[in-house]
C-alpha positions as CSV (number, residue, x, y, z in Angstrom):
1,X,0.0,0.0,0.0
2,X,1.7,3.2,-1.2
3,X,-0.9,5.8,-0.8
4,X,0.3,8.9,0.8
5,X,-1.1,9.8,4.7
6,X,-2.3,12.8,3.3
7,X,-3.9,11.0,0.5
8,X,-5.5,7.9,2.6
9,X,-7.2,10.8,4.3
10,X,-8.8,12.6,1.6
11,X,-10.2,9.5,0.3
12,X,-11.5,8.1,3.3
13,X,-13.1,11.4,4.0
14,X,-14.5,11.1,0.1
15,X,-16.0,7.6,0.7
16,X,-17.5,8.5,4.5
17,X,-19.2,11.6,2.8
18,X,-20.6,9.4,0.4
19,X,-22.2,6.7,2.4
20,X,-23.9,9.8,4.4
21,X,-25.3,11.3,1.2
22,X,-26.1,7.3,0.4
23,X,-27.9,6.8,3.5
24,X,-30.0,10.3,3.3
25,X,-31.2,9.3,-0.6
26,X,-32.1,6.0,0.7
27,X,-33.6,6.8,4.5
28,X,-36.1,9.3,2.8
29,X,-37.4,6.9,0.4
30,X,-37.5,4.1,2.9
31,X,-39.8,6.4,5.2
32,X,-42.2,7.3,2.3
33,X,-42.5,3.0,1.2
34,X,-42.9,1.9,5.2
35,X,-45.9,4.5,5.2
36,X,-47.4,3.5,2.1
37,X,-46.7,-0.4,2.6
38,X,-46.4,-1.2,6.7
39,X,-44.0,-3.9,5.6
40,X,-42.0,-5.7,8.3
41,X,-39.1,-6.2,5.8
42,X,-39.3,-2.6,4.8
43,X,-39.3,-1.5,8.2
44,X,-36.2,-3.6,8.4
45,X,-34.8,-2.2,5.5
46,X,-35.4,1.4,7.1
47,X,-33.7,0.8,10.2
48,X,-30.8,-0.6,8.6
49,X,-30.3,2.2,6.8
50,X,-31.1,4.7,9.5
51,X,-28.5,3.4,11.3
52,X,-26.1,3.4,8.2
53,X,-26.6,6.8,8.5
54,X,-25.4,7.5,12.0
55,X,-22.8,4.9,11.7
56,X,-21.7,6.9,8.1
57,X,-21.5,9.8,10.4
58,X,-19.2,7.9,13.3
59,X,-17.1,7.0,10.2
60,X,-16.5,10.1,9.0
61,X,-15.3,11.5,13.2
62,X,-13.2,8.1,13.2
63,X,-11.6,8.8,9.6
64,X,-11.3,12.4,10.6
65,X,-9.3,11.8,14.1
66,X,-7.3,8.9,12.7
67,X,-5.7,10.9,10.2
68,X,-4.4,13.7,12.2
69,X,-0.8,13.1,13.0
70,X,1.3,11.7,16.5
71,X,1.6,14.7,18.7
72,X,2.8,14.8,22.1
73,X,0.2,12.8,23.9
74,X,-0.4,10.3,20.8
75,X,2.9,9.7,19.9
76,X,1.5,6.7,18.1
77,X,-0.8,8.6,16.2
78,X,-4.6,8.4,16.2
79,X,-5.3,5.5,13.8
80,X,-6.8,3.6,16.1
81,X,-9.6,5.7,16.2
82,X,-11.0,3.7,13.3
83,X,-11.9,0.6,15.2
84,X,-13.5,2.7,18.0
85,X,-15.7,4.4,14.8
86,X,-16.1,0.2,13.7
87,X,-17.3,-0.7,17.5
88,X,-19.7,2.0,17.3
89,X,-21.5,0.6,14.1
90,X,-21.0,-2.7,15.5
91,X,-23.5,-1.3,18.5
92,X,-26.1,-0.1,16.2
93,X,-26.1,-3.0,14.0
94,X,-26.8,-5.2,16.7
95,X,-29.4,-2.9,18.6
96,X,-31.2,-2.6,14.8
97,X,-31.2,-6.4,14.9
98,X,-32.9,-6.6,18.4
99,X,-35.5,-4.4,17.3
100,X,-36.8,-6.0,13.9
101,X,-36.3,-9.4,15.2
102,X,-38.9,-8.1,17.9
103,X,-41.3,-6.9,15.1
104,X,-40.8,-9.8,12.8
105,X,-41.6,-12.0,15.8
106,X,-44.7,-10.1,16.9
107,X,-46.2,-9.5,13.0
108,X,-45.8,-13.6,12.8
109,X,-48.2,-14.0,16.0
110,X,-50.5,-11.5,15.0
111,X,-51.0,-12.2,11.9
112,X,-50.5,-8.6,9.8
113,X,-49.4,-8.5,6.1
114,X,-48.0,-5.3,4.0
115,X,-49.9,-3.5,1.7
116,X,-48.8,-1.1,-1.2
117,X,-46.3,-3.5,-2.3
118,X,-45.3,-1.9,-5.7
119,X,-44.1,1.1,-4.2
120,X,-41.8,-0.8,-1.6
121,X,-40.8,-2.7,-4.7
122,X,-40.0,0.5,-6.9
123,X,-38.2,1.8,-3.6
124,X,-35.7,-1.2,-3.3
125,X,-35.2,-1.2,-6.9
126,X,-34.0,2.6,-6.9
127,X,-32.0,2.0,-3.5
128,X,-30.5,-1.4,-5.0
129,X,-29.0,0.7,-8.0
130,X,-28.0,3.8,-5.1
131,X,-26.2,1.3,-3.1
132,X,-23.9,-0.3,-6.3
133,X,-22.6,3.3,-6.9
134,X,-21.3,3.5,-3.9
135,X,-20.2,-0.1,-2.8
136,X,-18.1,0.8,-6.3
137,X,-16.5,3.7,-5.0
138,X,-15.7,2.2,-1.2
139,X,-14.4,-0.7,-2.9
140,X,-11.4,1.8,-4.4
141,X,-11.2,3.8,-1.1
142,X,-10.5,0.4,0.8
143,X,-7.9,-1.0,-2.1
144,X,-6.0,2.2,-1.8
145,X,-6.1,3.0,1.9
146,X,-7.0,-0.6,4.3
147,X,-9.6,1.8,6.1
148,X,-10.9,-0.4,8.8
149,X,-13.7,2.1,9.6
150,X,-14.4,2.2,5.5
151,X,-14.4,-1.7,5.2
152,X,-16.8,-1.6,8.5
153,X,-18.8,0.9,6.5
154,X,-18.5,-1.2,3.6
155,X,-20.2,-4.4,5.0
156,X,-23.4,-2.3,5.8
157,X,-23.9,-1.5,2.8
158,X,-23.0,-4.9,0.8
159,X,-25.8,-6.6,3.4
160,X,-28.0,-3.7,1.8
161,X,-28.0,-5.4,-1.0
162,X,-29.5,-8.2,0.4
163,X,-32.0,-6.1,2.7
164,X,-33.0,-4.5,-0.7
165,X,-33.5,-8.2,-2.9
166,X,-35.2,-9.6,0.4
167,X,-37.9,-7.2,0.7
168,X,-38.6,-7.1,-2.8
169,X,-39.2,-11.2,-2.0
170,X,-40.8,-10.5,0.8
171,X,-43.8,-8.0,-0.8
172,X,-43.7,-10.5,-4.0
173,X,-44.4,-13.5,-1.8
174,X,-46.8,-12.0,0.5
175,X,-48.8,-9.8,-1.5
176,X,-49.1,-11.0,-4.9
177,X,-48.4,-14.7,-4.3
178,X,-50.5,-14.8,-1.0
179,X,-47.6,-16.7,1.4
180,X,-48.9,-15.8,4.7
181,X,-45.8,-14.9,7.0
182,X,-43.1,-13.7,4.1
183,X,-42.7,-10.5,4.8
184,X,-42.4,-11.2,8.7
185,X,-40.0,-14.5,7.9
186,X,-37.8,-12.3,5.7
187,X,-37.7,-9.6,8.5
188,X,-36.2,-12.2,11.2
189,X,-33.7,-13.3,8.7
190,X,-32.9,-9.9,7.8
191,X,-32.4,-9.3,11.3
192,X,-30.2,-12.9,11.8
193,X,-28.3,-11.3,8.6
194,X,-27.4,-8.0,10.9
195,X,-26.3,-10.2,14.1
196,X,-23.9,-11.8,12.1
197,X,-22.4,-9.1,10.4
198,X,-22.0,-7.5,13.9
199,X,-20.2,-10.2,15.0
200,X,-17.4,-10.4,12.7
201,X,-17.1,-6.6,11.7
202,X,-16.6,-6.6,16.1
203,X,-14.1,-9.5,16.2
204,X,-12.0,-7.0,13.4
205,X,-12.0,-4.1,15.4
206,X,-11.5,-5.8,18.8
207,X,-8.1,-7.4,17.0
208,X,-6.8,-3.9,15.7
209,X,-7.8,-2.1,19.6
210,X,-6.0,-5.3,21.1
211,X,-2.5,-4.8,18.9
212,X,-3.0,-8.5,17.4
213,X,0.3,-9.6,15.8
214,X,0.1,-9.3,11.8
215,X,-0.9,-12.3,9.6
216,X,1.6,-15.3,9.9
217,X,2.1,-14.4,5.9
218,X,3.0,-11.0,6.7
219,X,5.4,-11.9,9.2
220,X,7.1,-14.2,7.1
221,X,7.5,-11.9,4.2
222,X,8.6,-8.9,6.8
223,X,11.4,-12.1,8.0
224,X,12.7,-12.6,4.4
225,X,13.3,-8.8,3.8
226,X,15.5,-9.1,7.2
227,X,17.4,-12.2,5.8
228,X,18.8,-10.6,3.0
229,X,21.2,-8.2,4.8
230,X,24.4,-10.8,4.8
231,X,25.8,-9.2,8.3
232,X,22.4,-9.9,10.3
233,X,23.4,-12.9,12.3
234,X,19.9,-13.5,13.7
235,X,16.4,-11.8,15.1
236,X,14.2,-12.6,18.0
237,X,11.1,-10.7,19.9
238,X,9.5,-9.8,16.8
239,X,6.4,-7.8,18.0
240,X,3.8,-6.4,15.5
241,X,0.7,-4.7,15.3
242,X,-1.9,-2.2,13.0
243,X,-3.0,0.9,14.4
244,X,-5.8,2.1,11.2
245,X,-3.5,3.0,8.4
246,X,-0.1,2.7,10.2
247,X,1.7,-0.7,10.6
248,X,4.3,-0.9,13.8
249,X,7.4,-3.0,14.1
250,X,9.7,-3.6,16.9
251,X,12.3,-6.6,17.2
252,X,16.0,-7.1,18.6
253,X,18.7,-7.7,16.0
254,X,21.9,-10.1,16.6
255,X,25.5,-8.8,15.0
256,X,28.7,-9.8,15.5
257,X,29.9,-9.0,19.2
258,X,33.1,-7.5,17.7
259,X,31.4,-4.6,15.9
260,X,31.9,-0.9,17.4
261,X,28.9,0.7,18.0
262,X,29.1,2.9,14.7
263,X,29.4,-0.4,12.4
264,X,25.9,-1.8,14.6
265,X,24.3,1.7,13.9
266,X,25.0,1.1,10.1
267,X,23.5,-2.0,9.9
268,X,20.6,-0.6,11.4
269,X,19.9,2.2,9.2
270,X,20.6,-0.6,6.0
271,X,18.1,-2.8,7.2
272,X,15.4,0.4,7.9
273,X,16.0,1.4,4.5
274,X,15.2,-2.4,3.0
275,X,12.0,-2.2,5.0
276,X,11.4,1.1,3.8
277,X,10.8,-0.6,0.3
278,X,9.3,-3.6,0.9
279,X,7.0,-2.1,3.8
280,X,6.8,1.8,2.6
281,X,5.7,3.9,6.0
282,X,6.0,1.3,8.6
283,X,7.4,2.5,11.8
284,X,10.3,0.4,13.1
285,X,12.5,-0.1,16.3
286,X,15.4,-2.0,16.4
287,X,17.4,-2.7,19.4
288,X,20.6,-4.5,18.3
289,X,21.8,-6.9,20.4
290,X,25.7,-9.1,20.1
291,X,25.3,-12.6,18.7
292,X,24.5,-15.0,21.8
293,X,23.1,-12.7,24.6
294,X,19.5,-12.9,25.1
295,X,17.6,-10.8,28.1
296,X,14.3,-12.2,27.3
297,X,12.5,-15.1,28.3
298,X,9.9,-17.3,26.7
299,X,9.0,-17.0,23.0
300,X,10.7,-13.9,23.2
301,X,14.3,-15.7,22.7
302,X,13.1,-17.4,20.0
303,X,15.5,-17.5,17.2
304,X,13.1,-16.6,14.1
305,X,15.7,-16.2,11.7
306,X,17.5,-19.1,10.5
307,X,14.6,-21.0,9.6
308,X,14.4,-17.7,6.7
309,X,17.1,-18.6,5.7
310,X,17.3,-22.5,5.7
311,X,14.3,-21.8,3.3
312,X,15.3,-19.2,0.9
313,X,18.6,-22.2,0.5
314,X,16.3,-25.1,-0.2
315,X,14.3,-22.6,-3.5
């Protein structure tokens, strides 16, 4: 990923302001169709994106704050305001999902059916067509920036989709083909659909507030880049995390015990500039240590790269 801070930011801000413009279009329409129809699934439809809207808005505070540089209380930065914007959506999702499943459970009891069901159909057409244009343009935000907050964002709007196709089932079903119960059944599921995707858009940000390590792949490949350099005699307490846009590296570095200080600090700024290419904007700290002395206990001593090596020999 090569896009520019100052770039990641524009377009992050471009895609948040989108899905609020998104979510107005579609909210007003939704109101007028739940009026005219008194569909479950519509209603379902309207809270979705009612809360879409709010969560947009959370989105574009979380992409806002994440992008302002370290200063001297954040020295980290502010990235991982992004995941507290994600747990925020995560929050509504889940109370929307509550409170159709409620609905969809009490219209089965009682009984009730929609009416008006070409309107709600004409509705979930025009929001179906809304929602491609701008699933196309997150789609390029998130390929050019990793926005966890925009991928959140994203998967509201992708289950939209769905919300949209199911109620157009739903009124079909109901109305026209005279299945008692379709437009409450496809209400619950709707609301299932929402429980799920706040489970797993939660178990994202809850990785990136908890500093998880970076994928095993990514490791590896960050390892090879650190094998290269011929005077690197070994590495051990790699610790990695994600913080929004910016990635953070620390590990300890073995070289020869004979080497002044001045040689070490060479090797040092080498092996920064390699990363620098292979890992453009990564922030890394490297505390060289001579061959053979190890401070650290547990997985921490570790030897991690030999095995590299012994690999890059065998291809």
């Amino acid at each position: 990923m090569t896009t520019s801070i100052h770039e990641r930011a524009k377009l992050t801000r471009s895609a948040a302001i989108a899905s609020i413009v998104t979510a107005l279009f579609l909210a007003g329409m939704k109101i007028w169709a739940v009026l005219q129809t008194d569909s479950t699934a519509m209603l379902g439809s309207l809270a979705d994106t009612s809360l879409d809207l709010i969560a947009s808005v959370g989105t574009l505070v979380g992409v806002w704050i994440a992008a302002r540089p370290a200063d001297e209380t954040h020295r980290f930065g502010h990235g991982k305001a992004e995941a507290l914007a994600a747990m925020f959506q995560v929050v509504l999702i889940a109370m929307s999902a509550v409170g159709l499943a409620y609905r969809a459970i009490d219209q089965l009891l009682l009984g009730a059916r929609p009416t008006g069901a070409d309107e709600g159909i004409i509705v979930s057409v025009l929001a179906i067509v809304g929602t491609l244009a701008l699933l196309a343009w997150q789609r390029h935000v998130i390929r050019k920036t990793g926005s966890l907050a925009i991928s959140t964002d994203h998967l509201h709007y992708k289950s939209d989709l769905l919300l949209n196709l199911a109620v157009i089932a739903a009124l079909v079903l109901d109305t026209y083909l005279a299945v008692s119960g379709a437009d409450a059944l496809f209400g619950l599921a709707i609301a299932l659909w929402l429980a799920w995707g706040a489970w797993r858009a939660a178990g994202e940000a809850i990785d990136h507030l908890m500093d998880k390590e970076w994928p095993e792949e990514k490791r590896e490949a960050f390892l090879e880049v650190l094998a290269r350099h011929p005077e690197l005699r070994g590495v051990h307490d790699l610790r990695t995390r994600t913080s929004g846009a910016h990635d953070f590296v620390q590990f300890h570095a073995s070289v020869d015990p004979s080497m002044t200080v001045a040689e070490a600090h060479r090797i040092m700024d080498e092996i920064e500039e390699r990363i620098e290419v292979e890992f453009p904007g990564v922030e890394v700290l490297i505390h060289p240590d001579p061959e053979g002395l190890f401070d650290e206990t547990g997985i921490a001593v570790e030897e991690l790269l030999p095995g590299v090596r012994e690999e890059k020999e065998d291809e």
